[in-house]
N, C-alpha and C positions, 0 to 999 in steps of 0.2 A: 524299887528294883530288887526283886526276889530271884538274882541270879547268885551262884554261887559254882565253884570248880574242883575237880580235884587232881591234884600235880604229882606226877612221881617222872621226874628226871634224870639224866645225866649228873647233876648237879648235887643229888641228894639221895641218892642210893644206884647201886651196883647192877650196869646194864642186865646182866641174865635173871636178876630182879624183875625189871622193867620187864623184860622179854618176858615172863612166865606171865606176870599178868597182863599183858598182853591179849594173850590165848582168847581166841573166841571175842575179839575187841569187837567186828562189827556188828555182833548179834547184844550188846552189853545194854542200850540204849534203849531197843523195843523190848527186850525183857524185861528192863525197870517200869517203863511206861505201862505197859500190861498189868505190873502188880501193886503199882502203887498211884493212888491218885494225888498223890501232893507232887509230885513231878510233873510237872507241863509241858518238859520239850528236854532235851539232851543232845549235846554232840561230840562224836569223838573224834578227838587229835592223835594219832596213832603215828609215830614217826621212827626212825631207827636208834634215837634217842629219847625219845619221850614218849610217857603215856598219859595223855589227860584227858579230862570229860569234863565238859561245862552243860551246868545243867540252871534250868528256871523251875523254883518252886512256885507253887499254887499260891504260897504267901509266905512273911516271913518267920512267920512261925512254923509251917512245914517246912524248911528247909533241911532241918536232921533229919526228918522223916525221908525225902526228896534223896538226903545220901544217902542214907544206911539201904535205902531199894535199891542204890548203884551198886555200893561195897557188896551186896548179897547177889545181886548178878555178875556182877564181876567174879566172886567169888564161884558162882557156880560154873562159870564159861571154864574158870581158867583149872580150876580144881583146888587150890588156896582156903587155906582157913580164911574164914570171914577176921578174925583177928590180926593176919598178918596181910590181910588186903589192905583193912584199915590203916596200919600202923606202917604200910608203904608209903603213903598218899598224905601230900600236905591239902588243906582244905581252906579255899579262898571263898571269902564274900564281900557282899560290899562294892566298893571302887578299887577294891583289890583287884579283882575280877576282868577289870578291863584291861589296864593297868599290867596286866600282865600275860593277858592274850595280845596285847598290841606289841609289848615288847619282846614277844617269840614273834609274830607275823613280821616284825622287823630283822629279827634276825639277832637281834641284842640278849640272847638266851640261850642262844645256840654254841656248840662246842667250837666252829668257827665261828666268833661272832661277825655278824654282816653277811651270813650264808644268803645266797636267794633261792634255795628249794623249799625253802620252810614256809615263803610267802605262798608257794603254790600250793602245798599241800595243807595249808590251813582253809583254801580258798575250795580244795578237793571235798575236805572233810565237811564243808557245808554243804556244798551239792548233792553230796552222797547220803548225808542227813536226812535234807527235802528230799531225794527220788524216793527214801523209806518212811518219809512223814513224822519225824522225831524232833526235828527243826522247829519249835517256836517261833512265833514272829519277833517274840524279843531278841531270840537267840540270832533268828537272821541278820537283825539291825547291828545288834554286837561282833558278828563274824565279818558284816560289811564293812563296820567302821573299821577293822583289825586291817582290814585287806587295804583302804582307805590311805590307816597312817603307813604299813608299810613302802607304799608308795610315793608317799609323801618322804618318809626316810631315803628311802634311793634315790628320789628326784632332788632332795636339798642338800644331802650330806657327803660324805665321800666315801663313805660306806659301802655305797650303790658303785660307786664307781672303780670301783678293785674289784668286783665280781666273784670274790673269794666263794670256795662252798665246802664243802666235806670232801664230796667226789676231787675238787681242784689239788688241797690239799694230802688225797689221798694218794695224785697219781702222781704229785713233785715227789712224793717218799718211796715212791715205788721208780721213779727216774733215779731218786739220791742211790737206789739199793742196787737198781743193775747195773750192768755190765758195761753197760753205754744209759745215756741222758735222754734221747731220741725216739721217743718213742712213736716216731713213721718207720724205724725199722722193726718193732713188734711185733709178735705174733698175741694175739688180746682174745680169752675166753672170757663173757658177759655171763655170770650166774642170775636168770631174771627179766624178766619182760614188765615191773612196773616201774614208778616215777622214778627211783632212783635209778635204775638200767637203762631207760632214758637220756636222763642225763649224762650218765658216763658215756652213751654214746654219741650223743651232742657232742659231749668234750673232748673224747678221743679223736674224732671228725678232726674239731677244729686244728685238735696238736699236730695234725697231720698223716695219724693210723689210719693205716686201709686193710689193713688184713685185723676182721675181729671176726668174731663165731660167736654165735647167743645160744645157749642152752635153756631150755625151761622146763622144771618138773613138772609142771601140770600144762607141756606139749603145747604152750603158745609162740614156743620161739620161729613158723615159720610167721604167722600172722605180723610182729612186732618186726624181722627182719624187711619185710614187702615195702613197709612204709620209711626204716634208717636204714637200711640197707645192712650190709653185713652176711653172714652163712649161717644157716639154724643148724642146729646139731640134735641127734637124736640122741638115745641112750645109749647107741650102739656103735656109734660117729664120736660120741664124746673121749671116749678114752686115747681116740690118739690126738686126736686135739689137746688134749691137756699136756701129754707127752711130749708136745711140739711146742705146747705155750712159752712164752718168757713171762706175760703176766697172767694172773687169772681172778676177774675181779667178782666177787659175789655179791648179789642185790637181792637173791629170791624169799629167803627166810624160810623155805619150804622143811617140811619135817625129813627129808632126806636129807643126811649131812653127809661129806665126801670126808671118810676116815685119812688117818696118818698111814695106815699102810695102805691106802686105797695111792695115796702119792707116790710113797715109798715105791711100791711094784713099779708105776707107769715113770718113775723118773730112773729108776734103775741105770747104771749107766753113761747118766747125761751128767756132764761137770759143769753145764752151764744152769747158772741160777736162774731159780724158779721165784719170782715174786708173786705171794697170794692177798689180796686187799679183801677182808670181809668185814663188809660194809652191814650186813642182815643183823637184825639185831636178834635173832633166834640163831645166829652162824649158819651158814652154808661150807663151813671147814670145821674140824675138830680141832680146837686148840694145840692140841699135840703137833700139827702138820709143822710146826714153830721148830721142832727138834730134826726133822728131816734134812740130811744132809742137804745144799745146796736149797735150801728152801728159805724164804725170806717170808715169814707173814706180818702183814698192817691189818689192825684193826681197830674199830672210832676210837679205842682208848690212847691208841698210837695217834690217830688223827689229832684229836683233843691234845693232846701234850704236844704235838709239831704243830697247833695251829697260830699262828704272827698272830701280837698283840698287834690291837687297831689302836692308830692314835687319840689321842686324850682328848684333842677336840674336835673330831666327829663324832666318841662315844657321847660328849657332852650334848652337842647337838641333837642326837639321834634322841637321845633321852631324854630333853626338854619337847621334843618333837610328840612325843611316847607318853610325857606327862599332862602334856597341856591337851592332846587327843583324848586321851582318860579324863580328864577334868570336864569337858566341854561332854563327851557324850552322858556322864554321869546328869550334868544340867539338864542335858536335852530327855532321859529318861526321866527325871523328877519332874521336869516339866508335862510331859505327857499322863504321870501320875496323874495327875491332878487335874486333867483333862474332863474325868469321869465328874469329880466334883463340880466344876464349873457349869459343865452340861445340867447335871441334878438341879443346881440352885437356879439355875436360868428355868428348866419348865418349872420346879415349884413356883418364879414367878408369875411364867406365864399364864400357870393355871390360876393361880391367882387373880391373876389381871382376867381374862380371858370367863371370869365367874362374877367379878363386878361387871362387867361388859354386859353380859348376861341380865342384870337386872335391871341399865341403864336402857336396853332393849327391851324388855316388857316392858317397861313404864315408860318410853318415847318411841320405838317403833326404831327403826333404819333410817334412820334423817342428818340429817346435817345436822343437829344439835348431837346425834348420837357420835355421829363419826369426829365432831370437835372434843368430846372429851377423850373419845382413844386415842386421839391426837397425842393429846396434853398428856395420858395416862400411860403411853406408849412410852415418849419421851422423857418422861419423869422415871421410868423403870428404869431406862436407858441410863442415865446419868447413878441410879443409885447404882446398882449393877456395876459401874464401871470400879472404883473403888476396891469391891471384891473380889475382881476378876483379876485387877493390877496385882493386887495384894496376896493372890495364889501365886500365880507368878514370881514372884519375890519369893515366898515361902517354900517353892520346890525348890528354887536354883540357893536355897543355902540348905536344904535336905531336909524343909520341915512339914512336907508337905502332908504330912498324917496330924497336925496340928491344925492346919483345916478344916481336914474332912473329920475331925472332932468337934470341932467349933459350928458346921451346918449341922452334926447333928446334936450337940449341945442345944442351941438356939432354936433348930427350925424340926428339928425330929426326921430332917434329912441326912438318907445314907444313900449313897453313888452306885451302890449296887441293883438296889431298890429298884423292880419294874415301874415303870413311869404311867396312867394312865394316858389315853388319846387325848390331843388339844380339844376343848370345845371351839365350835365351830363357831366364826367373826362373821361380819358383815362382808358383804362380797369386796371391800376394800382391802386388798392384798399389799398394800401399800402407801399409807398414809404419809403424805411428804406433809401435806401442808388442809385444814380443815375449810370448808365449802364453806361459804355466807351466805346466807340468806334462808330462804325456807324450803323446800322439798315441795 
């Protein structure tokens, strides 16, 4: 399993970090692919708090090779020294690998832990993979099983069932900061028309807000309003909307940022407080807006530090849930390893077999004496064959399965890779249960 990752989060360096490399994420993947062939397949997790890329090398020895083509398109998307792309990004292989996609698709990685957006946008970033063809089929089975245990996490644990998320925890601190708790008496500006502008409109719905407005810099905000409803705002509609907000929560991440005096001017006057949640992880607010009289800003770093510890035995749960998923698909990938070798050693038999056959054939013809020894010789491969086959088996599911395919080709000068010639052609007997007696 020549899958390997690279991780730069929340967790382990500083979101505007994250954010820069970021830059140019969905183009990162067919760049790599393009320039380097020890890459097989790559996908990217691009999230408001993280940024990772799981990639499948050609083998395990090109796996540096497989990074360093990511670091070097990364680096050119974002504009980044290739040094400090590197020296962002931690680098998973192994059964690390899963292990660690499964326990973000859970939720158990995220700044709320037990969020449920992070299940869907892991499930996004594979779709979005295959429509551009970057997606390996290793990488799909890996991205399945992630989507898999998160499900399994919701359904068994109680994780799932607190619904908690970023957006949730974003808008109780934006209730704790107004003026009132209620937010169906709100006026709600939406920065953003994807997954996360979504959801906050999901959840606003639910709290009971009916007056929101969506904005979107790249002008999808009427298309996204038609389907949650809500009022699109132009650029020219926006300023007094913001002026009338109580909240205004940002999701777009667009390279338009709304400055401190872009606030300043349009609250001029107004003693009621202005709550700003910037949720984008590139900001859709200047940090500054924070000093603005009557200005209240949240941002993930705010979230992350207000988000409820979950208790001790769901996390427990959720994480045996997470390790024994990793454990089991690591089996099931070594076990297909060795797929290839098994297939090899069965035609080397059969060609085998299939060449004695051949000469029991000129020297007796198609007879019943013939068809009695491929009986015999059929079933005798049969039985030795088994032994080997158990015995691969065994050797993948504890990781030895390159101990194998050394040992066919120790022994028999068979490699898995190896073109196979065509079967020689048998007697018209496709199916030998049991040998004819008598004579022809």
């Amino acid at each position: 399993m020549n899958y390997f990752s690279l991780v730069a989060t929340h967790s382990d360096i500083d979101l505007e970090t994250v954010a820069r490399l970021s830059v140019g994420a969905s183009q990162v993947a067919s760049s790599a692919l393009q320039d380097s062939s020890a890459l097989n397949g790559a996908v990217t997790l691009a999230t408001c708090n993280r940024f990772e890329i799981y990639g499948e090398a050609a083998s395990e020895a090109d796996i540096e090779a497989a990074r360093s083509s990511l670091i070097a398109a990364i680096s050119n998307e974002s504009g980044l020294p290739k040094s400090k792309v590197s020296g962002s990004f931690s680098t998973l292989t192994g059964q690390d690998v899963p292990r660690h996609l499964f326990s973000v698709s859970a939720g158990l990685d995220s700044a709320v832990v037990g969020e449920r957006e992070i299940a869907g946008q892991v499930r996004r970033a594979l779709v979005e993979s295959q429509g551009v063809g970057t997606a390996s089929g290793g990488l799909v089975r890996l991205f399945q099983a992630a989507s898999r245990t998160a499900r399994d996490v919701g359904a068994q644990t109680a994780l799932g069932a607190r619904g908690r998320s970023i957006v949730s925890v974003a808008l109780d601190l934006a209730a704790d900061l107004s003026s009132t708790r209620e937010l169906a008496e709100k006026s709600v500006v939406v920065f953003g028309t994807g997954a996360y502008a979504g959801a906050t409109m999901a959840l606003l719905r639910e709290r009971g807000c009916t007056d929101i407005c969506v904005y979107s810099p790249s002008g999808r905000a009427e298309s996204f309003v038609a389907t949650r409803g809500g009022t699109a705002l132009t650029d020219e509609t926006l300023p007094a909307a913001l002026t009338k907000a109580d909240v205004v929560i940002g999701c777009s991440g667009s390279e338009r940022r709304v400055s401190a005096e872009d606030i300043r001017q349009l609250r001029q006057g107004i003693d009621r407080t202005l709550v700003i949640v910037d949720l984008a992880l590139n900001h859709d607010f200047d940090p500054e807006v924070d000093w603005v009289e009557n200005v209240e800003l949240i941002t993930l770093e705010s979230v992350r530090l207000a988000a409820p510890e979950e208790q001790a035995e769901s996390l427990r749960q959720a994480g045996e849930l997470v390790t024994d998923a990793a454990k089991s698909f690591q089996e099931q990938a070594n076990s297909r390893s060795v797929d290839a070798a098994i297939v090899a050693l069965r035609k080397h038999t059969q060609q085998v077999l299939d060449a004695e056959m051949s000469r029991v054939r000129a020297q007796h013809g198609c007879t019943a004496a013939a068809e009695e020894v491929e009986f015999a010789l059929r079933r005798m491969v049969r039985q030795l064959l088994h032994v080997p086959t158990v015995r691969a088996r065994q050797l993948a599911a504890e990781g030895r399965q390159e101990d194998y395919t050394a040992a066919l080709e120790a022994l028999y000068g068979i490699e898995p890779d190896d073109g196979v010639a065509p079967l020689a052609q048998s007697c018209p007997v496709h199916e030998v249960s049991e040998p004819r007696t008598g004579t022809a």
